[in-house]
N, CA, C and O of each residue as an XYZ file, in Angstrom:
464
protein
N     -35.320    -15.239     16.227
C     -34.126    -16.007     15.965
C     -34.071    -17.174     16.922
O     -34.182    -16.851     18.105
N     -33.916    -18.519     16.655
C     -34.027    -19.612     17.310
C     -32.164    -19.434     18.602
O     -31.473    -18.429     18.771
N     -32.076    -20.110     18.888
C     -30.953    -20.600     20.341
C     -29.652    -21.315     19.297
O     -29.745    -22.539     19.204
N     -28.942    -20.926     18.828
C     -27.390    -21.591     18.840
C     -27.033    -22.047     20.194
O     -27.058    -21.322     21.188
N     -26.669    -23.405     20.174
C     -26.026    -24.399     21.326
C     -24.563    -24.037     21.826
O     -23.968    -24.742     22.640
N     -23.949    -22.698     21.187
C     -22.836    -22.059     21.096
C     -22.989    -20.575     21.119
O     -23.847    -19.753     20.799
N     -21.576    -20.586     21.729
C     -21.750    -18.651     22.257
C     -21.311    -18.274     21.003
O     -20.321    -18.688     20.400
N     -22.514    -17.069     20.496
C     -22.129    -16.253     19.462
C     -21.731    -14.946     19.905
O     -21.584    -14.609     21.080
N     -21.519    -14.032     18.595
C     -21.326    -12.490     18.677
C     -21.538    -11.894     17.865
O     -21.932    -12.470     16.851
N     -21.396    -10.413     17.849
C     -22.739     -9.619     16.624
C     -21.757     -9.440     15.552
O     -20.637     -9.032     15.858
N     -21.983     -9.641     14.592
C     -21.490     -9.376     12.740
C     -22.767     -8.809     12.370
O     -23.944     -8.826     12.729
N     -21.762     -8.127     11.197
C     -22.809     -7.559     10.246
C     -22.472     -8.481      8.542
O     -21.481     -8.530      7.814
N     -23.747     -9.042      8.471
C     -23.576     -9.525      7.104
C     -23.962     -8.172      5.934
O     -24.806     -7.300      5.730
N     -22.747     -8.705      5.408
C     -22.718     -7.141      4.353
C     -22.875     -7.467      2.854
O     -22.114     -8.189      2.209
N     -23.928     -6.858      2.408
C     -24.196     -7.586      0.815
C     -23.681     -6.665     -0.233
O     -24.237     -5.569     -0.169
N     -22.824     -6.762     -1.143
C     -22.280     -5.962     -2.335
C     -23.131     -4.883     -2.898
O     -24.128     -5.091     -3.590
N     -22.548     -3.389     -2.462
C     -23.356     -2.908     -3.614
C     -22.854     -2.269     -5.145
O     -22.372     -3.054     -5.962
N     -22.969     -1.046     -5.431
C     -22.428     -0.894     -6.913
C     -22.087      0.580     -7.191
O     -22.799      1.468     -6.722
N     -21.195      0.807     -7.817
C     -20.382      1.832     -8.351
C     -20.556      2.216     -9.792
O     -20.778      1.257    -10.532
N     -20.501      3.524    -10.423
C     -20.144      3.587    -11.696
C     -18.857      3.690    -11.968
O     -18.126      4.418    -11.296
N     -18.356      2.865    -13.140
C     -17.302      2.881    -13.721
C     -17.086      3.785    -14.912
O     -17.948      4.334    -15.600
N     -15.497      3.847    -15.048
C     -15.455      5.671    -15.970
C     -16.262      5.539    -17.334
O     -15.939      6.307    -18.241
N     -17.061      4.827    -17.503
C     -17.860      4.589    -18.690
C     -19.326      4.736    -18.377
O     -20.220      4.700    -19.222
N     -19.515      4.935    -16.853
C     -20.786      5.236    -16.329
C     -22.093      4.374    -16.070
O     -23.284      4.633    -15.898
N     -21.205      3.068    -16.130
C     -22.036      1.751    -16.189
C     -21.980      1.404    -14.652
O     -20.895      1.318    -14.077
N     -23.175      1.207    -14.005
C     -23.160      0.243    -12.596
C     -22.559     -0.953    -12.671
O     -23.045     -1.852    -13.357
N     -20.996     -1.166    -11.707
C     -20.803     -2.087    -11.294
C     -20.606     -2.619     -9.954
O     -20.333     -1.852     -9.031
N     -20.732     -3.981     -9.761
C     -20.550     -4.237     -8.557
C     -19.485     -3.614     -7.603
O     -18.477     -3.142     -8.130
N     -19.600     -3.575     -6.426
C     -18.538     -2.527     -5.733
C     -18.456     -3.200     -4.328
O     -19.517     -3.502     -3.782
N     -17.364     -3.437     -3.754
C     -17.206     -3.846     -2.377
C     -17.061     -1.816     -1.225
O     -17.008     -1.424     -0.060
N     -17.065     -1.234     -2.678
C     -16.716      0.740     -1.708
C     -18.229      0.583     -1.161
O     -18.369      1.085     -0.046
N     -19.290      0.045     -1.658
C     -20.366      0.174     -0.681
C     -21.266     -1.282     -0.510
O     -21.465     -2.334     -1.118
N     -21.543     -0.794      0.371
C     -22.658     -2.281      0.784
C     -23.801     -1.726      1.772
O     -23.777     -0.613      2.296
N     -24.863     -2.754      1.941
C     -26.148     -2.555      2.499
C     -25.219     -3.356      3.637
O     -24.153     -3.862      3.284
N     -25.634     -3.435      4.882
C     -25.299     -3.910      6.371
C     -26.614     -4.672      7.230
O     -27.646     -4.041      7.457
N     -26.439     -6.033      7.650
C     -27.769     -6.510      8.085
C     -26.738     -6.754      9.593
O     -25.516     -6.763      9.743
N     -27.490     -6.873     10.222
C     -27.130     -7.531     11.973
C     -27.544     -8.582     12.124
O     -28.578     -9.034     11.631
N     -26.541     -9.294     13.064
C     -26.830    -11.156     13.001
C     -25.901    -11.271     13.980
O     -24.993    -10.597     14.467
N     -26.379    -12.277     14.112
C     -25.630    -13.277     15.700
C     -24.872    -14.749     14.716
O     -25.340    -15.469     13.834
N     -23.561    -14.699     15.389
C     -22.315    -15.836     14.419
C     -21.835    -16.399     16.019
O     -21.964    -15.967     17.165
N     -21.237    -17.564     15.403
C     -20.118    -18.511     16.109
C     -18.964    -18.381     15.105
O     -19.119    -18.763     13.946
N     -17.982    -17.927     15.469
C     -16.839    -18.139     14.391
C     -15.620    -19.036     15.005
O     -15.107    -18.507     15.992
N     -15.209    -19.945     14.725
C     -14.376    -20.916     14.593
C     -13.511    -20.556     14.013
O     -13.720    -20.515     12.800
N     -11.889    -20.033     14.563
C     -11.170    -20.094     13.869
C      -9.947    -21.352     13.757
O      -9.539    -21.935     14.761
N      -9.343    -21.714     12.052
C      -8.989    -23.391     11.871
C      -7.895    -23.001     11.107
O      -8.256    -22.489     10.048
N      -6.580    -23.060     11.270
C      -5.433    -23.184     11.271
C      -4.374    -24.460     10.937
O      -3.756    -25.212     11.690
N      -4.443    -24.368      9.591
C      -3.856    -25.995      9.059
C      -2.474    -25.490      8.313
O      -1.914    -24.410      8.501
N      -2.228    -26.128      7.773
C      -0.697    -26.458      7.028
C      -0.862    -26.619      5.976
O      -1.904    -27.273      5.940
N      -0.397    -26.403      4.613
C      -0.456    -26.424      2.885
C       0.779    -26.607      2.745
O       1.811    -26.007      3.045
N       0.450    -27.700      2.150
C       1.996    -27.514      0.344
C       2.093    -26.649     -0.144
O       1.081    -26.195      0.390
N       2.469    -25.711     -0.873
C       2.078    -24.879     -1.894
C       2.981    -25.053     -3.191
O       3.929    -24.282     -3.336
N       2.726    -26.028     -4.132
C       3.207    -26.875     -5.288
C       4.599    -25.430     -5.338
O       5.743    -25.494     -4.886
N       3.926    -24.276     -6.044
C       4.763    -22.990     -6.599
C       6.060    -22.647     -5.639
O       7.193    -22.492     -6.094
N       5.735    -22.556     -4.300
C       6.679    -22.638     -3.609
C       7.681    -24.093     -2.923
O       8.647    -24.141     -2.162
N       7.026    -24.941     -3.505
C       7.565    -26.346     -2.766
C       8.222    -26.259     -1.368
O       9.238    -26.874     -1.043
N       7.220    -25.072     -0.256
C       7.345    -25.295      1.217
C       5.871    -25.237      2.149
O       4.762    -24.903      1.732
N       6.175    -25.593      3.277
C       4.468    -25.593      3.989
C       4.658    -24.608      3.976
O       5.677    -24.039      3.585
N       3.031    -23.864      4.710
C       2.843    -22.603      4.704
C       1.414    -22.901      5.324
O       0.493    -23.676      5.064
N       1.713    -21.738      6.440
C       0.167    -21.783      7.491
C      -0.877    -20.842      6.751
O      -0.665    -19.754      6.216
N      -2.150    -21.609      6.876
C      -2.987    -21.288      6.298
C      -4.628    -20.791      7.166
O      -5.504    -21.574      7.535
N      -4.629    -19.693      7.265
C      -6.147    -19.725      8.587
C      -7.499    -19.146      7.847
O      -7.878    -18.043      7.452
N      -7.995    -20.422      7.873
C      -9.370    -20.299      7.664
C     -10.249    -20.194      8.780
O      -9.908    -20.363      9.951
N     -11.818    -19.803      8.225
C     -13.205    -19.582      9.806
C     -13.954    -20.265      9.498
O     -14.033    -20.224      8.270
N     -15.049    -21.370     10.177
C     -15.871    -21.803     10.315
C     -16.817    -20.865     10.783
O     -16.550    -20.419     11.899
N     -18.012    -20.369     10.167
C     -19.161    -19.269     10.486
C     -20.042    -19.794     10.909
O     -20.626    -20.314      9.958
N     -20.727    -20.074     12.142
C     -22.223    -20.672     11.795
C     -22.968    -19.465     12.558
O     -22.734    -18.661     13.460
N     -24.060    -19.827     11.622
C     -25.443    -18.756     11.734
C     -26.691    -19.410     12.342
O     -26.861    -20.462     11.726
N     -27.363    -19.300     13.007
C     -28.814    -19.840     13.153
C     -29.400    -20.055     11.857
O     -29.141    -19.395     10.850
N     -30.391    -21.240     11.962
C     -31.100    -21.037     10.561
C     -31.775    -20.319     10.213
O     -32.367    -20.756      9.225
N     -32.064    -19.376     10.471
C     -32.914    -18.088     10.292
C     -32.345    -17.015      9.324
O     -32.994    -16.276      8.584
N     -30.976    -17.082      9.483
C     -29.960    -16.177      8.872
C     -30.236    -16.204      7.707
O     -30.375    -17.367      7.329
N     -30.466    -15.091      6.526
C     -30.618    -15.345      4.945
C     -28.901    -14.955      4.245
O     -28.444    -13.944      3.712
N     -28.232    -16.498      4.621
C     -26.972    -16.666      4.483
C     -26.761    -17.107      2.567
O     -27.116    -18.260      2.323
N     -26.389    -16.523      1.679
C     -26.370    -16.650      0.166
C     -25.167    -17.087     -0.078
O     -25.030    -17.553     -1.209
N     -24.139    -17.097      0.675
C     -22.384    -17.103      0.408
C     -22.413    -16.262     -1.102
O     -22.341    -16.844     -2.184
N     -22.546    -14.602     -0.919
C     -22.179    -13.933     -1.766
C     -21.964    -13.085     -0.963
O     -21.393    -12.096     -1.423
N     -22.283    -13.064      0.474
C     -21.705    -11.714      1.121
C     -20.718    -12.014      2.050
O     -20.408    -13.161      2.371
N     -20.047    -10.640      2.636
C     -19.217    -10.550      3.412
C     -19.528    -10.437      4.966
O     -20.698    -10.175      5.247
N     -18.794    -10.570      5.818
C     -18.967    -10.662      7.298
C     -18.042     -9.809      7.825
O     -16.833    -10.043      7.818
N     -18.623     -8.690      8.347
C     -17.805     -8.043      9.464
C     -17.576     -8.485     10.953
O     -18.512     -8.828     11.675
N     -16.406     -8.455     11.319
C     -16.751     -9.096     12.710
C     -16.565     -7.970     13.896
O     -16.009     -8.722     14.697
N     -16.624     -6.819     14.526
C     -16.463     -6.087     15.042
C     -15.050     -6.467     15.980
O     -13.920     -6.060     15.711
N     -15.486     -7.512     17.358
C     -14.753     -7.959     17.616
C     -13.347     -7.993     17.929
O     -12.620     -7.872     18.915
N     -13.248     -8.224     16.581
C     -11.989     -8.764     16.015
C     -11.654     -7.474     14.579
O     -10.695     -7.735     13.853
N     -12.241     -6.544     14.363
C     -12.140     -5.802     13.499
C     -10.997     -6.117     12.059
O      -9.854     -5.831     11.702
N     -12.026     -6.778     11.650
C     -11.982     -7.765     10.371
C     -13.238     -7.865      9.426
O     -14.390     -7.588      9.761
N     -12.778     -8.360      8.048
C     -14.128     -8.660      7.377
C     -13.492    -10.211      6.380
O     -12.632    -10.524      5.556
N     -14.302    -10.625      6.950
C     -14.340    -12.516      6.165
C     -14.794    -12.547      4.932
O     -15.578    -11.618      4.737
N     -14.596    -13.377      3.812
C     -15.725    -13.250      2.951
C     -15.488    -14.989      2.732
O     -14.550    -15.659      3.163
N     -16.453    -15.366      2.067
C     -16.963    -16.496      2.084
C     -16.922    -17.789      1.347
O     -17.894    -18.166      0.693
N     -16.033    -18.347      1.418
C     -15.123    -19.253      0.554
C     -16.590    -20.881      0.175
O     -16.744    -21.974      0.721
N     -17.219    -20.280     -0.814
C     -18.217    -21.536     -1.448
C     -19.619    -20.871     -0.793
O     -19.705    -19.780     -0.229
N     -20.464    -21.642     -0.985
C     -21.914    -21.920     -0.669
C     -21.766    -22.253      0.824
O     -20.785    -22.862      1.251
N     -23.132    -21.683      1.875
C     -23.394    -22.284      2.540
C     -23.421    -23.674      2.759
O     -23.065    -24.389      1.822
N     -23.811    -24.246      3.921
C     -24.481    -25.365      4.057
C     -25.120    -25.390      5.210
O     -24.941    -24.737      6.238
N     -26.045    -26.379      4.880
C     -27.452    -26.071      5.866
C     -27.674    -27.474      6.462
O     -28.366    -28.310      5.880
N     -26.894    -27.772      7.975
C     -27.111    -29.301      8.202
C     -28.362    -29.251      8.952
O     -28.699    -28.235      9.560
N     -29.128    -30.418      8.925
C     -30.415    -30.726      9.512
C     -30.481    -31.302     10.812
O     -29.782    -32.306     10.946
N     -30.942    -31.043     11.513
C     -31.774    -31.453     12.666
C     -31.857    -32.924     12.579
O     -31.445    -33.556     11.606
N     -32.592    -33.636     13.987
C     -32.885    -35.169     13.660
C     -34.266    -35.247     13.009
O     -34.682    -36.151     12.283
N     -34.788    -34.337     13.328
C     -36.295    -34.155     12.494
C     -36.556    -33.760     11.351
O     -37.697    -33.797     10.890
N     -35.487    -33.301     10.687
C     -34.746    -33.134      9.563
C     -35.211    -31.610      9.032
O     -35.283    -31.625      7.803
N     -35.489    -30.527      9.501
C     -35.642    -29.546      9.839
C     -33.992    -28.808      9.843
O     -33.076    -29.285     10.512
N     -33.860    -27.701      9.057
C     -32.267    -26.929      8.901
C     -32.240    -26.792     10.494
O     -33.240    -26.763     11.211
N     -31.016    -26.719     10.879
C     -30.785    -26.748     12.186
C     -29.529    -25.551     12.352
O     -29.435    -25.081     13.486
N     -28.467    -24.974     11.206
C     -28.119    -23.838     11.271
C     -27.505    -23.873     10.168
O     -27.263    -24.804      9.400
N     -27.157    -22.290     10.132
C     -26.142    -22.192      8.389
C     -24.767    -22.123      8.819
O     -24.345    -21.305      9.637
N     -24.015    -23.098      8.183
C     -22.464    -22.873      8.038
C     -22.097    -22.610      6.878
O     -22.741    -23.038      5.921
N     -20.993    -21.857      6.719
C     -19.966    -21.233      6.047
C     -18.431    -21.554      6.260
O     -17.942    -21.703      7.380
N     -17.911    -21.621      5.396
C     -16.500    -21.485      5.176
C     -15.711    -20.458      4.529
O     -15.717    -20.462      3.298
N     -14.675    -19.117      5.458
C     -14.197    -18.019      4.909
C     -13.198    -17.711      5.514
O     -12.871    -17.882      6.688
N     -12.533    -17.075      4.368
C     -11.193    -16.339      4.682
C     -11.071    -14.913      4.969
O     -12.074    -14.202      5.035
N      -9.984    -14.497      5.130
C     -10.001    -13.026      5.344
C     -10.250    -12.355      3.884
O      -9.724    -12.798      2.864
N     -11.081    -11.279      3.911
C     -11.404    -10.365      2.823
C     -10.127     -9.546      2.700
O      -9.561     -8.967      3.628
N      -9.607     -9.590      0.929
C      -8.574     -8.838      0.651
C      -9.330     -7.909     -0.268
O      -9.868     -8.423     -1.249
N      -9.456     -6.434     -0.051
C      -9.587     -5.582     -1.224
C     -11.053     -5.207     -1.069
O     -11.590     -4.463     -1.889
């Protein structure tokens, strides 16, 4: 695993696994998952919303994730953070900014708290 320029801490990236449903068909399932170990920076970012439905602000806290580029980051899984005993899940696609040599230089993410 290459050097983040930032203090990380250990998560487990957690990938979906699958359940039968009362019809006996495999479906996807957050009741189980496979568990990988990884080193994160999490950023937590705290802004303000309209919310049209309610016509009042309302605080809103999102995480900035970054991973080394090494990480096999898909934005389909979830993040445990020990920590902080929580699990994030992952609001869009990675992104992978480059280096000056233009070489991935780490994976970021954008996520909220996991409901359910």
């Amino acid at each position: 695993m290459g050097d983040l320029a930032v203090d990380t801490e250990p998560v487990e990236l957690r990938v979906q696994g699958t359940s039968t449903d009362e019809l006996g068909n495999a479906v996807p399932s957050w009741n189980t998952w496979t568990a990988f170990p990884e080193q994160a920076y999490i950023e937590e970012q705290v802004s303000t919303k309209t919310l049209k439905s309610e016509n009042r602000r309302q605080k809103v806290t999102t995480y900035l994730v970054i991973f080394d580029h090494e990480a096999a980051v898909t934005g389909d899984e979830r993040i445990f953070v020990p920590s902080r005993d929580f699990v994030l899940e992952m609001d869009g696609k990675p992104s992978f900014p480059k280096a000056p040599d233009g070489s991935v230089d780490h994976t970021e993410v954008n996520c909220i708290e996991a409901v359910g």
